[in-house]
N, C-alpha and C positions, 0 to 999 in steps of 0.2 A: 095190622096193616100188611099188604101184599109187597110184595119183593118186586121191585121195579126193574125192567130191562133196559138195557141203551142201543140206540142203532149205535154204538161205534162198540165194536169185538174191542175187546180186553178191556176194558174201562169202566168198572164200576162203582157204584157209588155207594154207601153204607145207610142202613135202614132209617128212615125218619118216620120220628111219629107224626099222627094224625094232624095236632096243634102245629110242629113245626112245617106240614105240608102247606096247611092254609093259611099259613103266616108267609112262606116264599108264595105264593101264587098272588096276596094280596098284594105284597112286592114287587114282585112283578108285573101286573097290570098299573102300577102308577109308575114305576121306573121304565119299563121296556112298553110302548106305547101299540108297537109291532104286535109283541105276545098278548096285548090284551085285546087287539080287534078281533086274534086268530079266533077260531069256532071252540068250543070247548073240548074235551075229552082228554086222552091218557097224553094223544101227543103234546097237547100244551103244558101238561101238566109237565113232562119230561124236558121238554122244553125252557120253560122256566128255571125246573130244575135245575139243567144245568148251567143256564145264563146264570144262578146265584151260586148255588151252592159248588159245583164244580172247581173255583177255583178259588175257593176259602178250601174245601176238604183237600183238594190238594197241596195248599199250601200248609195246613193241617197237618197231613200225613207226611211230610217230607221230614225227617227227623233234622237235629239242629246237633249236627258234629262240634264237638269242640275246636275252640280256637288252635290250640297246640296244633292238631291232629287235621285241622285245617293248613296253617300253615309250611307242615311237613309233606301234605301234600303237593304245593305249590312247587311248580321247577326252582331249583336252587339257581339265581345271576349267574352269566357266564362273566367267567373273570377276563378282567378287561386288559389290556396289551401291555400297557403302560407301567406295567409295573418290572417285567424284566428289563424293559429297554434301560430304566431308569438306575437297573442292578450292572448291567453291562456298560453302561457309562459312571460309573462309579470306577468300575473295575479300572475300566481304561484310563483313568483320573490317576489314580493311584502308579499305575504301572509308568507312567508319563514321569512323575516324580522320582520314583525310582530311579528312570534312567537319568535325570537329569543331577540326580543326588552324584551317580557312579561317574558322571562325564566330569562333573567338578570335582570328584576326589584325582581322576586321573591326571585334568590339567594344573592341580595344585602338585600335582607329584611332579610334571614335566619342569612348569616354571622353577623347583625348587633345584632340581639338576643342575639349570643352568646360570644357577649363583652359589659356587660352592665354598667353602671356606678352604680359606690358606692353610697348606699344611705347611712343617715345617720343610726346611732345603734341605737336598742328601747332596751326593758329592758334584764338586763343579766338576762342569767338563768343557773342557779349551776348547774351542773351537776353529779359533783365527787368531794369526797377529797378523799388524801391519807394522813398518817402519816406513817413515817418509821423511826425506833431510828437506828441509826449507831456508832459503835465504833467510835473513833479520835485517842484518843492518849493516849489507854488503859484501862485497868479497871477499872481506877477511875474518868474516864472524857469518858461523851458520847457528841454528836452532835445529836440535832432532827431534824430531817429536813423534813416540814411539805410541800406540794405541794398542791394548790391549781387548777385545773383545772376551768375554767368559760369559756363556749361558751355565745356568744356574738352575736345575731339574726339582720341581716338587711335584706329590701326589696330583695336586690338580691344576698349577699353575704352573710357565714358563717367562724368569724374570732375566732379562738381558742387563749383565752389569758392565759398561763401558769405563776405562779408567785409563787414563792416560799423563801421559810428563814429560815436561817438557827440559831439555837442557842446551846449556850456551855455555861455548868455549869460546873465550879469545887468546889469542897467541899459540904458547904450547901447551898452558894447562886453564882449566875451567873449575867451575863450581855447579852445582845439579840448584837446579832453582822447581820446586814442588808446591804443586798450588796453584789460587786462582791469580790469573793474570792484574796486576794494576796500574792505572794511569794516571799522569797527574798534569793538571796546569798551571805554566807558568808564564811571569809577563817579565817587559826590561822595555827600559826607557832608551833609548838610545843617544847619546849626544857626543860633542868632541870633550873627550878627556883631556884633563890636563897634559896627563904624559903624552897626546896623539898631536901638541901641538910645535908648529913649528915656522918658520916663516915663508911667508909665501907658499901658503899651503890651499891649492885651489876647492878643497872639502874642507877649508878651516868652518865651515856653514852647516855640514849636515847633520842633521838630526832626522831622528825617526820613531816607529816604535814596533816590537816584535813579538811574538806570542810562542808561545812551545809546547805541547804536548808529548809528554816520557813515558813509557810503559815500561816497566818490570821486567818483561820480556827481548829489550832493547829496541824496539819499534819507537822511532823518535820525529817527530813532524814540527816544522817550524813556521811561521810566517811572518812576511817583514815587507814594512813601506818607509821608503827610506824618501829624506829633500832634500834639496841644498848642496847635492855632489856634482862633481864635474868630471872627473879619471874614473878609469871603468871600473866598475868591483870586480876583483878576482879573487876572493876568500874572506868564508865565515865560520866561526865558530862557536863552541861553550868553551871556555875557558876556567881552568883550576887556581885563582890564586894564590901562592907560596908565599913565605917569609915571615919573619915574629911580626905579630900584631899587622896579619893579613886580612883583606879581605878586598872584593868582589870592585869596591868601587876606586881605592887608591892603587892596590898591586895590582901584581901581572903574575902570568905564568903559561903554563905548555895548554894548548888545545886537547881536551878530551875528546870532541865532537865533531866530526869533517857535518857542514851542510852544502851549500851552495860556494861553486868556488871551480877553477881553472885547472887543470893537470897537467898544463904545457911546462913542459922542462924552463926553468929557470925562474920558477914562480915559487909560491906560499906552498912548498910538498913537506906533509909529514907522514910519510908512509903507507896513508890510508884514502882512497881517490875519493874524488868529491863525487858525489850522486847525482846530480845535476849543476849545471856551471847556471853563475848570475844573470836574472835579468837584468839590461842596462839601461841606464836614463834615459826619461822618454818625457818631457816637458818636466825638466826637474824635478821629476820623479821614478822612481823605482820597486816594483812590487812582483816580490819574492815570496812564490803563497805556495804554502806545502811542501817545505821545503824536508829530502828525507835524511835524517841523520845517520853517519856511522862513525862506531864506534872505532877512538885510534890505538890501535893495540901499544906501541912503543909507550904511550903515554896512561896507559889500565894495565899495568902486569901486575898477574894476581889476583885483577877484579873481571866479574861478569860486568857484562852491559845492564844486568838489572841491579846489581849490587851498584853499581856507578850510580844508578837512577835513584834509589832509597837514599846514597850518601848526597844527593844534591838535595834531595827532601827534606832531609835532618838538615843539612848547609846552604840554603840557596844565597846567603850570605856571601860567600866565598867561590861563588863563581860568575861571572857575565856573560855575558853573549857580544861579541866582537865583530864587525865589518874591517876589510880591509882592500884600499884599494889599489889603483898603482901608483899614484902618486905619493901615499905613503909608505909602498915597499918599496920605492924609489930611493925614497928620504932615509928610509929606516934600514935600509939592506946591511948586513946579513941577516939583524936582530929584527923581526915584523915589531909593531906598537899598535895596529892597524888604524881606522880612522876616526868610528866613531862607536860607541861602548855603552852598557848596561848594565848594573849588579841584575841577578836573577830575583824575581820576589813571588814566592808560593803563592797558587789561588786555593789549591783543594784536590782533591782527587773527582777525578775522571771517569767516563763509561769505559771500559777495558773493549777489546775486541771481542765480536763475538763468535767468532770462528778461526779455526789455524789459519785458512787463507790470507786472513783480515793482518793476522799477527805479523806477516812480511812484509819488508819496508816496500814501500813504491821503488820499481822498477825505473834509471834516467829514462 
């Protein structure tokens, strides 16, 4: 068989024999309707030709690459963003805790600074004293009461220690009284004693009743309502009963205690003035509130006003509280009896003051 030519330059096709010529040609006039009307000769024949066999032999000749060798061919994915950003917010993740690790070590460090432990004390060093003389319980009795200040230096603390004492003279000598201050209450009934009677006695009627409060410190307050008087009150007192087989409510004795009472010459004076003078009947009654006590030196030699106060505490037995007016210093002149009387009777102890100021008697 002859070697066929193609009108298209470069494109050739490989030799067929005879059988497979007019085997495509019969093919082609039942498949391609076109090629079988056309006139006969070499063009149809070429024709044909290539309407069948051209793109089987090409597909033919096209060798078949391996898969591998295929796929290495292929562009390798471009790699896609999301993967550094994902590396870079890690980082930043981390670096975050860090710092947050370092901020908490530092403010664990700050807080602990500022709670530190006590060390021990070195040496004191004085800083101040004060001294201040304060009234107690009158003119003739003061209280000094001396305050020391001393700061007290440690490694990391500064502790102020305050200490103070207090002392009372009466007369020409005293005793130092150290400690906390105490007070005590007490009560007394008030009526006419036996010994306060007499005849025609216009207070042969009154009765009352009185209250007292003592502090340790000689601060002394009384209060009293008195009925039934008619001549003015001019002195009151606590009174000390003497004599074998004494006591508060049958004896007598000297006044320890000036309260309410008169300093006019020719009256009830035992050396010590009265702190405020009596109030007087007012609808047959009389109310003498707060009244301040001082103590009467002539009659405490040897004792403080607080030491006085603890011996009526141990004795409230043997002492009373006494009115006296003027129609029984009338009666009773030189010797007082006064008018109308009380044995003392303990309630308990008391709220103490709670400041020096507190500690001085009321001012008449």
């Amino acid at each position: 068989p002859r070697r066929t030519r193609y009108r298209y330059p470069g494109l050739r096709l490989p030799r067929m024999a005879p059988s497979a010529m007019a085997a495509a040609k019969t093919g082609s006039q039942v498949q391609n309707p076109t090629a079988a009307g056309a006139p006969g000769g070499i063009d149809d024949v070429e024709t044909a030709v290539w309407t069948l066999q051209a793109p089987a032999a090409l597909g033919a000749a096209a060798p078949q690459l391996p898969a591998a060798a295929a796929a290495a061919r292929l562009p390798a994915p471009a790699a896609t963003r999301k993967q550094p950003n994902i590396v870079l917010l890690a980082g930043a993740l981390m670096a975050g805790l860090v710092v947050l690790l370092i901020t908490g070590f530092v403010l664990a460090l700050q807080m602990g600074s500022r709670h530190p432990h006590s060390a021990p004390a070195t040496t004191p060093v004085r800083v101040g004293t004060s001294h201040t003389d304060l009234p107690v319980v009158g003119g003739n009795m003061t209280a000094n009461v001396s305050t020391t200040a001393e700061v007290v230096s440690t490694t990391t603390t500064m502790t102020t220690i305050a200490t103070s004492s207090t002392t009372a003279a009466a007369g020409a000598g005293g005793t130092s009284l150290r400690g906390a201050v105490k007070c005590y209450n007490f009560y007394s009934q008030l009526n006419t004693n036996p010994l306060q009677k007499y005849p025609n006695n216009p207070d042969s009627e009154a009765f009352g009743f009185a209250t007292c409060k003592l502090c340790t410190n000689g601060t002394a307050l009384c209060t009293s309502l008195l009925h039934g008087g008619k001549s003015d009150l001019i002195a009151s007192h606590i009174h000390l009963a003497e004599g074998p087989d004494a006591d508060g409510t049958r004896s007598e004795g000297p006044p320890v205690m000036n309260f309410c009472g008169s300093n006019s010459q020719g009256l009830i004076l035992d050396g010590a003035d009265y702190a405020v003078p009596c109030v007087q009947w007012t609808d047959g009654a009389a109310h003498n509130k707060n009244m301040a006590g001082v103590v009467v030196p002539n009659f405490n030699r040897g004792l403080t006003a607080g030491q006085r106060v603890e011996d009526i505490v141990k004795r409230p037995h043997m002492y009373y509280f006494n009115f006296h007016s003027l129609a029984s210093w009338n009666h009773w002149y030189p010797k007082p009896h006064g008018m109308s009387r009380g044995v003392l009777v303990f309630q308990g102890e008391a709220q103490a003051p709670s400041s020096a100021a507190a500690l001085a008697a009321p001012s008449p």
